[in-house]
C-alpha positions in Angstrom: 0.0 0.0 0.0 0.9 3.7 -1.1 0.7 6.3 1.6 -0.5 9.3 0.6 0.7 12.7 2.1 -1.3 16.0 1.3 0.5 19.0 2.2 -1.8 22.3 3.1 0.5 24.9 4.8 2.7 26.7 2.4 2.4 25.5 -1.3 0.1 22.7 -1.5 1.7 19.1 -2.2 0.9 16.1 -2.9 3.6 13.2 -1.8 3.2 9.5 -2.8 5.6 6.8 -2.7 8.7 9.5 -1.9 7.5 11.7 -5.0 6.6 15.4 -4.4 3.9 17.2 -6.7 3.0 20.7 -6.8 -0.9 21.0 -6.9 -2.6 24.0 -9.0 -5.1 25.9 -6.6 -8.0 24.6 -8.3 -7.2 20.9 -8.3 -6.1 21.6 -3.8 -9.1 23.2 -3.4 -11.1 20.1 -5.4 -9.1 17.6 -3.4 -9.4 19.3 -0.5 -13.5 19.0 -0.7 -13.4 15.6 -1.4 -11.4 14.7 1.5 -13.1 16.8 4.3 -16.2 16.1 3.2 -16.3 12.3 1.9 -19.9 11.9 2.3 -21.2 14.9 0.7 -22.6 14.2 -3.0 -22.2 16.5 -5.3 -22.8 16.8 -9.2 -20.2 17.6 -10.9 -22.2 21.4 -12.1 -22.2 22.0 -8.0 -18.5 21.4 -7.8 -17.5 23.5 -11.0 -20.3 26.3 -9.5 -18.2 26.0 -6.3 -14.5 26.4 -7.9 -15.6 28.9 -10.8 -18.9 30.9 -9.7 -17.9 33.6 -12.1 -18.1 32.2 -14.9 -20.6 30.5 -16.9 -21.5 26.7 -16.5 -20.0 25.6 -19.9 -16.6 26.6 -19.0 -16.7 25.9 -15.4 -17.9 22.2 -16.0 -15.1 22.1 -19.2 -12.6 24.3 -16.6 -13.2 20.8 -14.0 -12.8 18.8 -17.3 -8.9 20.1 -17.4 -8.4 18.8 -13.7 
């Protein structure tokens, strides 16, 4: 088994099997979510609405796409 290390002070991080990767803000703050809130379902328009309210559905749901 793999263990899994996610680093949220400073930069964020992601460390499995002794390899370091930088996460983009987007993709921490998606991870993040899942992981502090593993039973919540959402569809995939709430989490886009969530990481890109700004903007309009289509590119928020192909912006989560590109994760």
């Amino acid at each position: 088994m793999t263990d899994h290390l996610l680093r949220v002070l400073g930069s964020a991080e992601l460390v499995a099997s002794g390899t370091t990767q930088k996460l983009p803000e987007k993709c921490f703050q998606l991870l993040s979510y899942l992981l502090l809130a593993p039973t919540q379902r959402g569809t995939r328009r709430q989490l886009a609405d969530l990481l890109w309210d700004s903007i309009d559905d289509s590119s928020a749901l192909s912006n989560l796409r590109q994760l």
